[in-house]
Structure formats: C-alpha cells, structure tokens
C-alpha positions as CSV (number, residue, x, y, z in Angstrom):
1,X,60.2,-46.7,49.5
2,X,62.0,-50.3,49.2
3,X,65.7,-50.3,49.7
4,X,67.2,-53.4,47.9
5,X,70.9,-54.8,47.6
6,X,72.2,-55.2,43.9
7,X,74.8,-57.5,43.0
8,X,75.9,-54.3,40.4
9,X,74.4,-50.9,41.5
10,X,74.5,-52.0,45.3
11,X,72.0,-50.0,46.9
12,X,68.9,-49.3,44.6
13,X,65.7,-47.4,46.7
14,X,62.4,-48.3,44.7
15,X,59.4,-46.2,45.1
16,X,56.5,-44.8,43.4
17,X,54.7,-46.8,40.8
18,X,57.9,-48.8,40.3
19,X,58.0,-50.1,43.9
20,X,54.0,-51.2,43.7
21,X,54.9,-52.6,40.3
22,X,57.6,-55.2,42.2
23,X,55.2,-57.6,43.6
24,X,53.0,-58.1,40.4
25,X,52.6,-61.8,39.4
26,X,54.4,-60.3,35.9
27,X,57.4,-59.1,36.9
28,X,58.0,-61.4,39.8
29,X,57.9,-64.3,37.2
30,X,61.1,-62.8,36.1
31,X,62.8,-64.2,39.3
32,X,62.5,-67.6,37.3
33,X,63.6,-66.4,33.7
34,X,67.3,-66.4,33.2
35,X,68.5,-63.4,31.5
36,X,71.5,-65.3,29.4
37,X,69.4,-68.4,28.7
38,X,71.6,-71.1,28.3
39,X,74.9,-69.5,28.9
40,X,74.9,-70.5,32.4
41,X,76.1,-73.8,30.6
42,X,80.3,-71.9,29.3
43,X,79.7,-69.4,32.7
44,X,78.0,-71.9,36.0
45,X,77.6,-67.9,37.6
46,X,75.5,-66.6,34.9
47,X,72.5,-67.5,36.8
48,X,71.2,-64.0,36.9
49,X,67.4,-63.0,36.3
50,X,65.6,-60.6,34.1
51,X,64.4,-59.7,37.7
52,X,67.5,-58.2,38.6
53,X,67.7,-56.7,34.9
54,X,64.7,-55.2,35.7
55,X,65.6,-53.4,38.8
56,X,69.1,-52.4,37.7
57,X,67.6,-50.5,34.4
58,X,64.8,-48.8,36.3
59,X,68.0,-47.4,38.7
60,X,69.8,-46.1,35.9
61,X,66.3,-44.4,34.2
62,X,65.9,-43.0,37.5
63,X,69.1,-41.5,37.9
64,X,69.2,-40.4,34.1
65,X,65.8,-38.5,35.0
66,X,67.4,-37.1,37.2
67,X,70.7,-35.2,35.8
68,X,68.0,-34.5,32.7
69,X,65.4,-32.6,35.2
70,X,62.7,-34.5,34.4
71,X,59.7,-35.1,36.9
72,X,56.3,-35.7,37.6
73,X,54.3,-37.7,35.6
74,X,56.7,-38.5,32.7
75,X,59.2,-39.3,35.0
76,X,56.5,-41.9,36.6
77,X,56.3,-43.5,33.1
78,X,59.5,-44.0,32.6
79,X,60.0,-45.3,35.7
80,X,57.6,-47.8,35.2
81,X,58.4,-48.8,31.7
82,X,61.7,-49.5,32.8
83,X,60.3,-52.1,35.6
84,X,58.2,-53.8,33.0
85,X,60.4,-53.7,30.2
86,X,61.1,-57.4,29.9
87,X,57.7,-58.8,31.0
88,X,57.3,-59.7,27.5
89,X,60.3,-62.1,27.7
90,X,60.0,-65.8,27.0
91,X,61.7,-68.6,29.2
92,X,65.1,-68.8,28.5
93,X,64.8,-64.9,27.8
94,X,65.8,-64.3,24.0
95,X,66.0,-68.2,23.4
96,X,62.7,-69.1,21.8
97,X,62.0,-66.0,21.3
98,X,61.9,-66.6,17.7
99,X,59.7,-69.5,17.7
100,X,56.9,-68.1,19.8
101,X,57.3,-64.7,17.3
102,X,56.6,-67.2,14.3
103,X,53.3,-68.3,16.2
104,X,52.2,-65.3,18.1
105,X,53.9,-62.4,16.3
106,X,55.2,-60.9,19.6
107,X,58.3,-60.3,20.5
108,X,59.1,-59.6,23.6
109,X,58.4,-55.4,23.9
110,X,55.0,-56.5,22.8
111,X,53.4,-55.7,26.1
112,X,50.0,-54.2,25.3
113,X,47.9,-57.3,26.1
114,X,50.0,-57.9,29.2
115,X,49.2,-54.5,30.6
116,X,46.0,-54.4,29.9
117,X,44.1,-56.3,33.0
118,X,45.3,-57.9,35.9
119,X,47.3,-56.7,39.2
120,X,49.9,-54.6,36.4
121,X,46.4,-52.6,35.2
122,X,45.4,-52.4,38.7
123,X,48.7,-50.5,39.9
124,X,48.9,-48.7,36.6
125,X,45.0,-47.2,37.2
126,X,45.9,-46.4,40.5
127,X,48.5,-44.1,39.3
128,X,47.1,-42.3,36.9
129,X,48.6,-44.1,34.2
130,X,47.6,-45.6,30.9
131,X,48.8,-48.8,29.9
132,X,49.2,-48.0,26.3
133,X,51.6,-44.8,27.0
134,X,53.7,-47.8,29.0
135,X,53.4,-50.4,26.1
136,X,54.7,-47.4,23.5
137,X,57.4,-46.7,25.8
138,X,58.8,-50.4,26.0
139,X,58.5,-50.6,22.0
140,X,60.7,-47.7,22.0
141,X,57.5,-45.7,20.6
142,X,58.4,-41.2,22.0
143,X,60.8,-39.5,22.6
144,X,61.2,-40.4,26.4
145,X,61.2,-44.0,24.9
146,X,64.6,-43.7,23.9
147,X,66.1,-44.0,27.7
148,X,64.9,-47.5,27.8
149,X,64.8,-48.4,24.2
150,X,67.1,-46.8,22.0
151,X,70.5,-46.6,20.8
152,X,72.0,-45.7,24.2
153,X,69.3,-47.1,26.5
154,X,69.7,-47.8,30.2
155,X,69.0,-51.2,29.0
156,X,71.9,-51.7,27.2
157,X,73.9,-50.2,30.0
158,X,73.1,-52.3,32.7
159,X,72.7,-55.7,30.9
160,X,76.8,-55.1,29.9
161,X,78.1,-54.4,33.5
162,X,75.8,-57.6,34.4
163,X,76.6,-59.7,32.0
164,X,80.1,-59.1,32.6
165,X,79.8,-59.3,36.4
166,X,77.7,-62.8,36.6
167,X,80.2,-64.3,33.8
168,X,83.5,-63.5,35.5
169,X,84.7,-61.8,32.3
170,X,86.3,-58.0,32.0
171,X,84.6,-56.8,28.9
172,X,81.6,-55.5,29.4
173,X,82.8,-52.6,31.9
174,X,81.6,-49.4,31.5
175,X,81.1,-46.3,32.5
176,X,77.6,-46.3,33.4
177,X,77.9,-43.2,35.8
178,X,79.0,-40.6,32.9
179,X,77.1,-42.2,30.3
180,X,74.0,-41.9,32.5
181,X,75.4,-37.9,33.8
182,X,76.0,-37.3,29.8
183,X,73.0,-38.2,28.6
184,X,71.3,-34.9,26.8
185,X,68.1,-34.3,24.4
186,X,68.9,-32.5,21.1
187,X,66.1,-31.6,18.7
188,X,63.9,-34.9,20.3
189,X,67.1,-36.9,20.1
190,X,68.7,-39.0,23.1
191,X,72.6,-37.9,22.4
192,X,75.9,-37.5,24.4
193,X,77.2,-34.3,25.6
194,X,80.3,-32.5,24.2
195,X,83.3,-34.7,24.6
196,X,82.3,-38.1,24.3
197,X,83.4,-39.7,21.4
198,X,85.4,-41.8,23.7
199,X,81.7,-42.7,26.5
200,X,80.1,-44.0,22.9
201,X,83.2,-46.0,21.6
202,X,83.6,-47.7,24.8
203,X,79.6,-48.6,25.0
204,X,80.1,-50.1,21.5
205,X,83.7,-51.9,22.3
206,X,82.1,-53.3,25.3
207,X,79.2,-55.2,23.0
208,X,81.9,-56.1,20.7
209,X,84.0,-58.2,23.2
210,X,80.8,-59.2,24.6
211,X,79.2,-60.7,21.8
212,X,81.8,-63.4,20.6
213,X,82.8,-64.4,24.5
214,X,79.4,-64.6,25.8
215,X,76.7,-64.2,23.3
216,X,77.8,-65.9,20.8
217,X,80.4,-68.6,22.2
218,X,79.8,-71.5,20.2
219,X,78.3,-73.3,23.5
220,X,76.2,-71.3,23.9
221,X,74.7,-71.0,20.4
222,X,74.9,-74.8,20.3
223,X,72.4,-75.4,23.5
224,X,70.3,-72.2,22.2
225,X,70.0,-74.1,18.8
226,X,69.0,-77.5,21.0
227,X,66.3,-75.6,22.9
228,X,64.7,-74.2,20.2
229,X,64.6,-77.3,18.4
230,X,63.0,-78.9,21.5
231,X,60.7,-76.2,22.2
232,X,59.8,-76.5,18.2
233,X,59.0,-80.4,18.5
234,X,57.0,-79.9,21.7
235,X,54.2,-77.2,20.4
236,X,54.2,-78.6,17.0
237,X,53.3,-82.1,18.6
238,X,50.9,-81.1,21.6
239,X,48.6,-78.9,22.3
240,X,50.6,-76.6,23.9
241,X,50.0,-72.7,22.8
242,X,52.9,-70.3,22.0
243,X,50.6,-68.0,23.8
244,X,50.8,-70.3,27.1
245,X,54.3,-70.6,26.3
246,X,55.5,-67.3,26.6
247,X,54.0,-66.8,30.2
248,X,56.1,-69.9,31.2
249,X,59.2,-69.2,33.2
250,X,62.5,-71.3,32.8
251,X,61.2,-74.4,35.0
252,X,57.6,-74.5,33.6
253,X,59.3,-75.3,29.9
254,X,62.0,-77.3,31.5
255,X,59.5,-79.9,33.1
256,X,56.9,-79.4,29.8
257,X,59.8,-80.6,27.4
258,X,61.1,-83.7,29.8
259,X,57.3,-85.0,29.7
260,X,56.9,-84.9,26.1
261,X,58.4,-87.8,24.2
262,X,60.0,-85.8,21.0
263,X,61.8,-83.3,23.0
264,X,62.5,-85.3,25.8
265,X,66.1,-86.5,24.7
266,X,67.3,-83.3,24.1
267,X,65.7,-81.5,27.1
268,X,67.9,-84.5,28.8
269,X,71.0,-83.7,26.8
270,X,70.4,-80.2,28.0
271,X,70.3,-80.7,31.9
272,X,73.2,-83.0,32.0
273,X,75.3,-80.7,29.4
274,X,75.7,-83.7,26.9
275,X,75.4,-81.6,23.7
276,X,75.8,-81.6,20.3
277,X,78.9,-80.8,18.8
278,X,80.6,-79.0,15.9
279,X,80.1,-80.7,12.6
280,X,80.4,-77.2,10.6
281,X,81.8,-73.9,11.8
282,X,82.0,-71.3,8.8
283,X,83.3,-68.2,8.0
284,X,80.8,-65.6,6.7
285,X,83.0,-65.9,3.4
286,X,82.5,-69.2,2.7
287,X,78.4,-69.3,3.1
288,X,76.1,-68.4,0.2
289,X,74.3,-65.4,0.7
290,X,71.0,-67.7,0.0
291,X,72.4,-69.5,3.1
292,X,73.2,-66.2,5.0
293,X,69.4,-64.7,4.8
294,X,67.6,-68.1,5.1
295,X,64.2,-68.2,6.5
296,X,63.1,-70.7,9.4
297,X,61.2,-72.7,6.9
298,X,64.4,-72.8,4.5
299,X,66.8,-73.8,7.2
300,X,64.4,-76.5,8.6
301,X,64.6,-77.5,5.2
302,X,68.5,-78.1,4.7
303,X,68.5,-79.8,8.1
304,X,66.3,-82.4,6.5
305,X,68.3,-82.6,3.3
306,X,71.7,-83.3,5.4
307,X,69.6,-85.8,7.7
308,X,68.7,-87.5,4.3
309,X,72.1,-86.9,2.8
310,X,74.2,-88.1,5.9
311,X,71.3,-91.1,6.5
312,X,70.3,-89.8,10.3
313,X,67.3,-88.8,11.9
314,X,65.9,-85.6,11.0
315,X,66.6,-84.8,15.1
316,X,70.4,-85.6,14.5
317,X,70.8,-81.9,12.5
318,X,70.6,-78.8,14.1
319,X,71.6,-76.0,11.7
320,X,72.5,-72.6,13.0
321,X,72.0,-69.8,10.8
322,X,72.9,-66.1,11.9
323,X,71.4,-63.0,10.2
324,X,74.0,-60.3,8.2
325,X,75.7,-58.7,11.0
326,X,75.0,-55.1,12.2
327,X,75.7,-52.7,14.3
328,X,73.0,-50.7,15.6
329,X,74.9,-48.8,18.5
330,X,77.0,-47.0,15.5
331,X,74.2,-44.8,14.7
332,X,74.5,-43.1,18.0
333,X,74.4,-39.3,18.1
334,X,77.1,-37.3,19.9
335,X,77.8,-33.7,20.1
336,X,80.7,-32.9,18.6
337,X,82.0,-28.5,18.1
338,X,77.5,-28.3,18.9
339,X,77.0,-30.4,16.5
340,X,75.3,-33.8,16.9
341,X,77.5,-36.5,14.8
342,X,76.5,-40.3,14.5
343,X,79.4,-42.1,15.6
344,X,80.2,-44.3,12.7
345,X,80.6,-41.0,11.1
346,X,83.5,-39.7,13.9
347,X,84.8,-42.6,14.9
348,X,87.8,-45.0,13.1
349,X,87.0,-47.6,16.0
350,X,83.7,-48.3,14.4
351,X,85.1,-49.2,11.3
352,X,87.3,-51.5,12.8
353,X,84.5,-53.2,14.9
354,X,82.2,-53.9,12.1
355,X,85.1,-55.9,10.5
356,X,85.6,-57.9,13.1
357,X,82.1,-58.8,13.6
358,X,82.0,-59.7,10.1
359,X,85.4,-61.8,10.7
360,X,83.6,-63.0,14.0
361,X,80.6,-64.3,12.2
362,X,80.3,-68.1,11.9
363,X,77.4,-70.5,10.5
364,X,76.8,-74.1,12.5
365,X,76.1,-77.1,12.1
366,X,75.4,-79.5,15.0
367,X,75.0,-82.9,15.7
368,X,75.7,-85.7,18.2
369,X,78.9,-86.9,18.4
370,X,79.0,-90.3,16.9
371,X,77.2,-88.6,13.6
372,X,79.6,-85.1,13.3
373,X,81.9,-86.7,10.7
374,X,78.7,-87.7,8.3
375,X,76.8,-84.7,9.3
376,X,79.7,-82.3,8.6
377,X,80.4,-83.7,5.1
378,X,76.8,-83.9,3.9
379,X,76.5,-80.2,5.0
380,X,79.4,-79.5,2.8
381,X,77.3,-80.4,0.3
382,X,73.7,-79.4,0.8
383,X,74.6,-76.2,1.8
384,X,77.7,-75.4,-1.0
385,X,79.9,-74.4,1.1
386,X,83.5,-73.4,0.0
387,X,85.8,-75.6,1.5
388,X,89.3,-75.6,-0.1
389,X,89.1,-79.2,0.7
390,X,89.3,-79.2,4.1
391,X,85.7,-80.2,6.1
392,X,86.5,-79.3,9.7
393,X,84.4,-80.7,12.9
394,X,85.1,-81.3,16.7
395,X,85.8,-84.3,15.9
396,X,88.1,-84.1,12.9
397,X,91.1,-81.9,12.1
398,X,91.3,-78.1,12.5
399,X,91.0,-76.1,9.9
400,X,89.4,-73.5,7.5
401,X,85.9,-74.0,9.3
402,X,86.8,-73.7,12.9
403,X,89.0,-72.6,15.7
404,X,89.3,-75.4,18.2
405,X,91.5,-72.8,20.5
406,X,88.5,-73.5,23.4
407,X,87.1,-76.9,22.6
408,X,86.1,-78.6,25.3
C-alpha cells in the first residue's frame, strides 16, 4: 500500500492494481499536464495536475465501492479505470483537445491503443485484467462505468472541490462525502438515494458558478483560443503528428511552439501574459444561429474574412465560438417516494440554471490590442451581428457586447 498526502482528500492509501499503475510512464506524464490549462493565467495557484485528478477520483471510486459492497475483481477495474482515466488527455488538458480530435479522432477517453502494450499492459496482465474492459470503462461503456463516467461520476466530484481549492474561489464546494455514501444502483442506473434532491442540485449549482468564474472567464477562453491557434499553425506547418502531439505534456508543446516560426509570437505572448484582447463579446441573442453551430472550417473561415475586412494578418483574428449550451448533469436520476426522477424533472433550480447559462453565454472575438477597434467593427459585419448601434471592445466603450466589470 502507498500512503500519499492530497492537497483535497488529505490522506489517500493506494494499493492493488491502482498503486502499480502509479509509476507507469502514462500516468506519471500527468505530473506535467495541467488540469485547467491556461487558467493558471486569471488564478497563479491553479497549477494543479491531472496527476493529482487522477489520484483524488480513484479515492472517491474507492470509497464509493465501498458503501455500494462491491469487491473483487470489478472493484479492481474500477479502481483502475479511475487511475487511468485521463491518460488520454492532451497538453494543456482539454485545450487542444479539439484540434488533435480533428486529426486523430480521439478524444481523450479514447484509451484503447494506450492500454494496449507497454508498462500499463504489463501491470494490467499481471492482474488479470483486460485492457479493453478498462478502455470501456473510461468511455463510460457498463454499468460500473458510470462511477467514473457518468452523470454523477467521481470525476466530476473531485475536479469541483479542486478546481475550487487550487483557484482560491468558494463555488465549487461540495459535498463529496454524502454524494459518494448516497450513491445507489437502480434497475442498472447510478442514482441518489431517497432525499436528495438537494446532494444533486448542489452538484449542478456548483458547475454553474464554476463555469463562468473559472471555465469560462473571458481570460481564460482568450489564451485557450491563442493556444489552439498556435498549436493549429505548428502541425499544419511541420511535420509534427497530432498523434505525437497528444503524448506531449505541457513543456514538450511549450518548447515545440517557441521553435517554430508561425506560432512562435503567440507561444511568446502566452508566457509573458501579453494577450489578445476583446474586440467582440456577444450575447447568445445577438449571434446567428449559423454563427452559433459553426464548424472549425466555418469559423477559420470568418476569421479570414474579418482579417480581410479589417486589413490585418489572418494571425491578428482569433474567433471564439461556443457550442448551444447544455446541461448534462440535469438528467440525473434521484429517488424520490421509490421512485427514480431525473432532476430537471423535480427540481425548479434547474430551470433557473439553464437560463442563466444561456444569459452566461458569450461569442469572442480577439485580437491584439492596436487592431481591437478595426477587428471589432469588421466582425460586426462579417458575422451580422445585432448591434443596436453600439460595437463594444476593451478598448472602446461599454456596452451591449460586454461587461467590463473585471477588465484588466
């Protein structure tokens, strides 16, 4: 058994598979993958690993094995799904996730070829366990699947409390202890026991406040949007692999994009925090749907059409287009008079949340600073967007587009 100190759970004992598992070339790369990304740039403490992710889920699957009575060899499964979860993950964790899908289509719970040779076989063999019943687990593939990838996964749980921790701010706390103690199998489904209405709605308020605070703070979706662009340039221009890529950590792509010419600048910009700024910052009311469910190819071509528009380089446009929001936790079952009820369809609070996340929603537009005025007003136009008049920047003044209330 390994005994180690968590910044979260405190004392976590590894053993079993799991603690044999630790010292794999796989999951100690993890050590070097950040699991905010870039966030670290709005938060200096959010400096925390998928390594420390990693261990804080597999204490919760354990201890949720536990109150469920499950042992043996499922239990061994689980526990080691829940250490390898996020091998898959890309530097920069969800990142460039999106731009080695487009040229590997993985994401990153597609672990089967990662499983399958190497020191993570090895351990897996000499357990009595098959890789493939691990890689189904961490796609969320079975019913045990659910406890690390599912509506109310362990994952979920832990990367909340951490989040929250690492950034200094108070909304992710919650209840992990009864969540984990009230965790139940109905009928093949992963619910909450009797009297929880409350456990779920406080899960699904803490992603809420999470989301636009940390997630989604426009600093951070501004530097994601710069990486990916850099990370774009640099395999479209060498001979990089997205395949190579993805086994990178957060210093191997760091030191690959200052050596390459084309994403060089901004993979500068990005390590002395002299980023783009705000030329457009719009409300999910005033974007076209056309706009709204944009592919990559689509978006890479408005940013050309506002580079042409506002005469700057191609590399002076950066748009940022977010999907239709959702709300995947309000599905979640819970038992309610023995009956299991999905929570959007007991709960008020949900209702509430999903307008806000709509209200929450914005579309960007970046640029450098000397070209947000030109940038912002050609986007006006090449994207249609609704503006009453009033084009609003960071560098102009506050308006319909954008709430300035922490600009920088």
């Amino acid at each position: 058994m390994t005994t180690i100190k968590d910044s979260v759970h405190d004392h976590i004992e590894v053993e079993g598979v799991a603690a044999a598992l630790l010292d794999t070339p796989p999951v100690q790369r993890l050590r070097n993958v950040k699991q905010l990304g870039t966030v670290h740039l709005v938060y200096p403490s959010a400096n925390h690993t998928r390594f420390e992710h990693s261990l804080g889920v597999y204490h919760l699957a354990d201890r949720a094995l536990g109150h469920l009575g499950i042992a043996g060899k499922r239990a061994e499964r689980v526990r080691a799904a829940a250490i390898l979860h996020d091998i898959g993950h890309c530097p920069f964790s969800h990142n460039v996730e999106g731009v080695v899908e487009r040229h590997t289509g993985k994401r990153h719970d597609d672990v089967d070829d990662l499983l399958a040779s190497g020191r993570v076989a090895d351990v897996l063999a000499a357990h009595d366990i098959d890789p493939e019943t691990i890689a189904d687990l961490v796609a969320g593939e079975g019913e045990l699947a659910q406890l690390v990838a599912g509506e109310l996964d362990v994952d979920r749980m832990d990367y909340l409390v951490r989040d929250a921790h690492h950034t200094g701010v108070p909304y992710g706390t919650i209840d992990t202890g009864r969540l984990v103690r009230e965790l139940t199998f109905i009928d093949g489904d992963l619910v909450l026991g009797e009297g929880n209405v409350q456990t779920a709605e406080s899960l699904l308020l803490a992603r809420a406040l999470m989301n636009p605070t940390v997630y989604s703070h426009h600093v951070a979706r501004i530097s994601k949007s710069m990486l990916r662009r850099a990370t774009e340039d640099f395999l479209a221009e060498t001979d990089a692999t997205a395949s190579g890529l993805r086994r990178m950590d957060d210093h191997d792509l760091v030191v690959a994009l200052r050596s390459h010419d084309g994403a060089g600048d901004i993979a500068r910009r990005l390590s002395e925090r002299d980023l783009y700024k705000r030329a457009v910052w719009a409300e999910l009311g005033d974007v076209d749907e056309a706009v709204v469910g944009a592919d990559h190819e689509t978006v890479r071509d408005f940013e050309r059409d506002i580079a042409a528009d506002a005469s700057v380089p191609e590399s002076s446009v950066v748009v940022d287009v977010q999907g239709e929001p959702s709300m995947r936790e309000s599905s979640t079952g819970v038992l309610v008079n023995g009956e299991v009820r999905r929570l959007h369809e007991q709960s008020t609070l949900v209702n509430a949340l999903r307008l806000a996340q709509r209200e929450q929603w914005r579309l960007g537009v970046y640029a450098p600073a000397e070209h947000v005025e030109a940038v912002g007003q050609a986007a006006e136009r090449v994207l249609g967007l609704e503006t009453e008049g009033a084009l609003v920047s960071e560098v102009s003044t506050p308006g319909r587009y954008a709430s300035l209330q922490d600009f920088e």
